[in-house]
N, C-alpha and C positions, 0 to 999 in steps of 0.2 A: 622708668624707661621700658621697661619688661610688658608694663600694663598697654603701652601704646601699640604692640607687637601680636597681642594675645587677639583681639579681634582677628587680625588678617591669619592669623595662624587656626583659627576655628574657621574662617569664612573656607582656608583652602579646603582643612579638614572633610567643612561639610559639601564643598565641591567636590572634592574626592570620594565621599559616599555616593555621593549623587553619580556621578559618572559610573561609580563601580554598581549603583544599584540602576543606570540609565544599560548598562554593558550586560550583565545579567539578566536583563529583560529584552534585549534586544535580542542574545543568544535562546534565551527562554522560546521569543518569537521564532527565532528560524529553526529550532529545533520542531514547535512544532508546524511549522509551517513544511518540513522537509517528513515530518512523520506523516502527512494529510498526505503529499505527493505520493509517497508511499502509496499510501491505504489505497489511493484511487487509482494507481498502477495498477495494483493485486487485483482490486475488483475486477479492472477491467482485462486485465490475464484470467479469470475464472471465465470472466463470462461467454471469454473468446474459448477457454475449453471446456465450458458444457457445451457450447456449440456444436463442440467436433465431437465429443464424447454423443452427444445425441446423433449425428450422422451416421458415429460411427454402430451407434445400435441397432440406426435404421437400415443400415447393408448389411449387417448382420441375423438382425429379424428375416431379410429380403434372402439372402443367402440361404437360410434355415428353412425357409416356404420352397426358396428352389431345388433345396437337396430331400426336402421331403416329397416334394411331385417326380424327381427323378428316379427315387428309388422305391417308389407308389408304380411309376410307370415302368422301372425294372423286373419288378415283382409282378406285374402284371402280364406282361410277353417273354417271362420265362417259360 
């Protein structure tokens, strides 16, 4: 009687790995699919501050040209 039992007892068995190996691969998937969202986030926050970081060099290059003709033309009509 034991022997008639033993199949369905392996079938659930191996449906239960399955599932637990179907559930770790599924987690596997959204894990990396939430690491990608990430990355592409980050990128696109870098890219949006070198943007400003290059502005911000450029008003400062600009700034530097205007304080050196100011105090070129201070030093000249003292």
């Amino acid at each position: 009687m034991s022997f008639a039992y033993q199949p369905k007892v392996r079938t659930m068995r191996n449906q239960f790995s399955k599932n637990l190996s179907n559930q770790k691969d599924d987690y596997r998937k959204r894990s990396q699919a939430e690491m990608q969202r990430r990355f592409v986030d980050l990128q696109f926050k870098r890219s949006e501050l070198e943007k400003q970081l290059k502005r911000v060099n450029e008003v400062l290059f600009s700034l530097g040209r205007e304080m050196e003709e100011y105090f070129a033309y201070d030093q000249f009509y003292k």
